[in-house]
C-alpha beads as a LAMMPS data file, in Angstrom:
LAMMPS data file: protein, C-alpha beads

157 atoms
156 bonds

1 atom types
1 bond types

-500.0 500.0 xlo xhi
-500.0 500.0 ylo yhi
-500.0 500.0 zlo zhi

Masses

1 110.0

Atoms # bond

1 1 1 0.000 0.000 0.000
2 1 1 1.605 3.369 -0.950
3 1 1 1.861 6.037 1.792
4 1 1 -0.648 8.618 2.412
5 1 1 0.619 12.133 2.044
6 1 1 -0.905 14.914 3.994
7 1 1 -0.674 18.354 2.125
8 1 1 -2.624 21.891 2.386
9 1 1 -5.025 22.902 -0.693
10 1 1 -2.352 25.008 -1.869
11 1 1 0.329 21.856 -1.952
12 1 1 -2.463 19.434 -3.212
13 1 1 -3.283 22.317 -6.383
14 1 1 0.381 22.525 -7.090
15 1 1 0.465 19.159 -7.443
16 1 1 -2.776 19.321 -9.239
17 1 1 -1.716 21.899 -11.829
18 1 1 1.978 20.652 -11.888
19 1 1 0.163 17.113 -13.482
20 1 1 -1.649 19.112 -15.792
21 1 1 0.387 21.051 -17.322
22 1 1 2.531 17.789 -17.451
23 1 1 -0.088 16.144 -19.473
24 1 1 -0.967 18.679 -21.694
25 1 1 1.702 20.883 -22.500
26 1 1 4.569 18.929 -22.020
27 1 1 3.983 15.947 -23.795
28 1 1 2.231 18.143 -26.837
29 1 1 6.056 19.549 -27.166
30 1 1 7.724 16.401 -26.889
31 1 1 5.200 14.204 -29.291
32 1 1 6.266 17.877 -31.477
33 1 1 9.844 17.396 -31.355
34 1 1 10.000 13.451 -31.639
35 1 1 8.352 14.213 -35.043
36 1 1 10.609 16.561 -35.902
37 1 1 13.450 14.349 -35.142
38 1 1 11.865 11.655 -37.271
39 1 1 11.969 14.211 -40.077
40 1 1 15.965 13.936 -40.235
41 1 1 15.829 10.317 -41.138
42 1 1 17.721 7.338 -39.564
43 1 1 16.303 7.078 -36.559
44 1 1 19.825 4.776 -35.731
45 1 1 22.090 7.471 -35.993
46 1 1 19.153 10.609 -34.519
47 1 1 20.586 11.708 -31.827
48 1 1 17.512 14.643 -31.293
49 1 1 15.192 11.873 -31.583
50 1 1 17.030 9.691 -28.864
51 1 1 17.348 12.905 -26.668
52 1 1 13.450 13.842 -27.349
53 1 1 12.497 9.798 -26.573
54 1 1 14.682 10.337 -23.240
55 1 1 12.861 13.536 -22.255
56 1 1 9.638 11.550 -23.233
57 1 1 10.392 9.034 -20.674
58 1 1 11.736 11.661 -17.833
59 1 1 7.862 12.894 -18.153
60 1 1 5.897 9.960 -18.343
61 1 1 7.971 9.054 -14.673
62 1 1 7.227 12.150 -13.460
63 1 1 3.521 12.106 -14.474
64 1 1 2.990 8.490 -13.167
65 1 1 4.569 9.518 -9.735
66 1 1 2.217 12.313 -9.323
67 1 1 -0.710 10.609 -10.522
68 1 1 0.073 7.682 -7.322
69 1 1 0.724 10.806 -5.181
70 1 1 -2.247 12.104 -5.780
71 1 1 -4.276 9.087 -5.645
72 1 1 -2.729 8.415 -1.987
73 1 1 -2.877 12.230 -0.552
74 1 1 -5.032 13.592 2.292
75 1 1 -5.596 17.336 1.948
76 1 1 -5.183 19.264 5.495
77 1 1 -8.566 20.680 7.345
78 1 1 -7.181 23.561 8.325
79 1 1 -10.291 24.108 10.889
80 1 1 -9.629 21.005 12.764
81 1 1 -5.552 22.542 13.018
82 1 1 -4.935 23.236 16.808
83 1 1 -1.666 24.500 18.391
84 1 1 -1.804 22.765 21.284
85 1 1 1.141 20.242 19.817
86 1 1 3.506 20.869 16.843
87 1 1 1.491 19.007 13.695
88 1 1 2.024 18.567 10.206
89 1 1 0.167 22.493 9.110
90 1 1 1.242 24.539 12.440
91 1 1 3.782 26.978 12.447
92 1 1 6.497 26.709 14.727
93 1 1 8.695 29.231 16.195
94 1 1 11.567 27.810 18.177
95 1 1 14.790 29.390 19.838
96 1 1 17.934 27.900 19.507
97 1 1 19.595 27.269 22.527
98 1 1 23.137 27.054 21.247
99 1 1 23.416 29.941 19.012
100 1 1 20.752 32.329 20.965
101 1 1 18.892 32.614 17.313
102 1 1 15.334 32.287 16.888
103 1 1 13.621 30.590 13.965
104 1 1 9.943 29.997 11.886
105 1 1 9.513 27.164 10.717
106 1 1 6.175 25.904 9.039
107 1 1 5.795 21.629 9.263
108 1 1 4.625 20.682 5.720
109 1 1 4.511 16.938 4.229
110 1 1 7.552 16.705 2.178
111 1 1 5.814 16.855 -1.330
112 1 1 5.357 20.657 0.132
113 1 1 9.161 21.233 1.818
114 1 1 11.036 24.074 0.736
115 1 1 13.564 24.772 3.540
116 1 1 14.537 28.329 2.121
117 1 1 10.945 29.402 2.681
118 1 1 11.161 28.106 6.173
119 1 1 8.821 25.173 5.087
120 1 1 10.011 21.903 6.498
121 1 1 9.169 18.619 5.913
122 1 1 7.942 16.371 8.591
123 1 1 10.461 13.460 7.366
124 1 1 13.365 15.889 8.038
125 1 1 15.470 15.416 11.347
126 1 1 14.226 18.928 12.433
127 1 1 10.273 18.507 11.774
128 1 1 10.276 15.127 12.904
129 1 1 11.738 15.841 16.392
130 1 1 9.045 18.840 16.756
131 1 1 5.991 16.887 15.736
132 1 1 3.772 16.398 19.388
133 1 1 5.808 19.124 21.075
134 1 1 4.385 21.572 23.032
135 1 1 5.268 24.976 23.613
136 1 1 8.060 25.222 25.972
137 1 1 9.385 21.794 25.535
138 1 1 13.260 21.858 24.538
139 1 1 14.285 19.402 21.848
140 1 1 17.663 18.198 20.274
141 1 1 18.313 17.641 16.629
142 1 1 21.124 15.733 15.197
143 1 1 22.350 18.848 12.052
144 1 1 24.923 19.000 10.104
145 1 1 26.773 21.207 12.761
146 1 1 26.463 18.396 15.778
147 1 1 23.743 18.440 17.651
148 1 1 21.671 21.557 18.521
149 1 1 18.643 22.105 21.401
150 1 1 15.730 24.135 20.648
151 1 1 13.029 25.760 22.839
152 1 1 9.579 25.921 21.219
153 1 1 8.503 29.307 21.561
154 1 1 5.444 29.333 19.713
155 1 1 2.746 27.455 17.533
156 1 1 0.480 28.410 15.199
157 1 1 -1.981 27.835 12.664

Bonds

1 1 1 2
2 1 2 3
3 1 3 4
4 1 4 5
5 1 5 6
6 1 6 7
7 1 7 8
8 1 8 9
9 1 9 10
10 1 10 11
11 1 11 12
12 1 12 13
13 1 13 14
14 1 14 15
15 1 15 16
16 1 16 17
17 1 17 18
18 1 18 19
19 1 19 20
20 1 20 21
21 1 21 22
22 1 22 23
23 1 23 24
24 1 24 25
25 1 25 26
26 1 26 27
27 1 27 28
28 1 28 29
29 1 29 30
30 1 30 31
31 1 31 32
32 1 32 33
33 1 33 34
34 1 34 35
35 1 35 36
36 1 36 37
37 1 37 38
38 1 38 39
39 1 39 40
40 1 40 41
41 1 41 42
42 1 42 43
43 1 43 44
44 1 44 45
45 1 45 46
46 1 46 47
47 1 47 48
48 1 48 49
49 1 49 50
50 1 50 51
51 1 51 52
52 1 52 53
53 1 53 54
54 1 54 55
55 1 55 56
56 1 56 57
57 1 57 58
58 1 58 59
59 1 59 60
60 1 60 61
61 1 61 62
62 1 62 63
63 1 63 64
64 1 64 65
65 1 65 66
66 1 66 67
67 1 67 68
68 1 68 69
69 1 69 70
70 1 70 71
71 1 71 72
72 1 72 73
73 1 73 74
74 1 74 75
75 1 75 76
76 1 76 77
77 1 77 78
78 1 78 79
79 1 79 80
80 1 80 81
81 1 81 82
82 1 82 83
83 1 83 84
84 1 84 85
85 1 85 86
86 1 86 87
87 1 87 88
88 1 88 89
89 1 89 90
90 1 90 91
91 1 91 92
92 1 92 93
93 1 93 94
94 1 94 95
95 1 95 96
96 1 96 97
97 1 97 98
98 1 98 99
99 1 99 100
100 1 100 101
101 1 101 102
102 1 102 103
103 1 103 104
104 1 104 105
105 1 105 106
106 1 106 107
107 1 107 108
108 1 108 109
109 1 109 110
110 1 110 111
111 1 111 112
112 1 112 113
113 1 113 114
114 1 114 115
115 1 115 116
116 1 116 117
117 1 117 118
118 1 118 119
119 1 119 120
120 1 120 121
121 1 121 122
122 1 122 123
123 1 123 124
124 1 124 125
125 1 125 126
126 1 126 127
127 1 127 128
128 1 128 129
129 1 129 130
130 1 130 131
131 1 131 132
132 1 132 133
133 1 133 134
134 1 134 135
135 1 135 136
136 1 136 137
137 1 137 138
138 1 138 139
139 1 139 140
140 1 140 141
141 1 141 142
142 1 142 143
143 1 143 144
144 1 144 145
145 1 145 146
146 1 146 147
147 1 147 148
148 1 148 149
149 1 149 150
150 1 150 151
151 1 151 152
152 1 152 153
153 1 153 154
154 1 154 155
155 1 155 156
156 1 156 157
């Protein structure tokens, strides 16, 4: 059975539209350009039309992975979102204890993560740790730079 991925409405229609535009635009260009490559003639020696079957095959991947993501997510009700405990939706601010710096941090599934937006996955070492926290509790993370405690300062929706 494939794993359920919880996302917000705006994840789920990025997916949505990503797909989409997959299916329509992208393989009208490449269908376009593997004809074109045909036009040149031996199809041994062609190497557009090995490079346009390649980028055919790159898509169809991509579009049957989001079609089985898709099939298997749950979107997020963000009215049932509480910040009682750090879940997958909340926003988290949390002070780190080592370096006296504060950071926001929102926990997203990891279809959604984009660390350099301060969206973090709940698979990471970081969102993992925080999920079922409460505010106050102190955590430590295994990063890159050893390990580093954190003091949840606040949640949100």
């Amino acid at each position: 059975m494939a794993k359920q991925t919880i996302v917000s409405h705006e994840g789920f229609e990025k997916l949505r539209n990503e797909l989409e535009f997959l299916k329509t635009v992208k393989r009208k260009e490449i269908a376009q350009a593997i004809q074109k490559a045909r036009e040149y003639g031996d199809l041994s020696e062609n190497s557009e039309y090995d490079e346009a079957k390649n980028e055919q095959a790159e898509i169809e991947t991509k579009i049957a992975a989001l079609e089985e993501t898709l099939a298997n997510i749950v979107v997020m009700d963000d009215a049932a979102l509480g910040t009682d405990k750090v879940s997958v939706g909340n926003t988290v601010d949390i002070h780190c204890v080592d370096d006296k710096k504060d950071y926001t941090y929102k926990i997203v599934a990891s279809a959604e993560a984009d660390p350099l937006e301060g969206r973090i996955s709940d698979d990471c070492p970081l969102g993992k740790t925080l999920l079922g926290m409460k505010q106050g509790d102190t955590i430590s993370v295994e990063t890159p730079m050893g390990i580093r405690r954190f003091t949840i300062t606040e949640i949100t929706k």
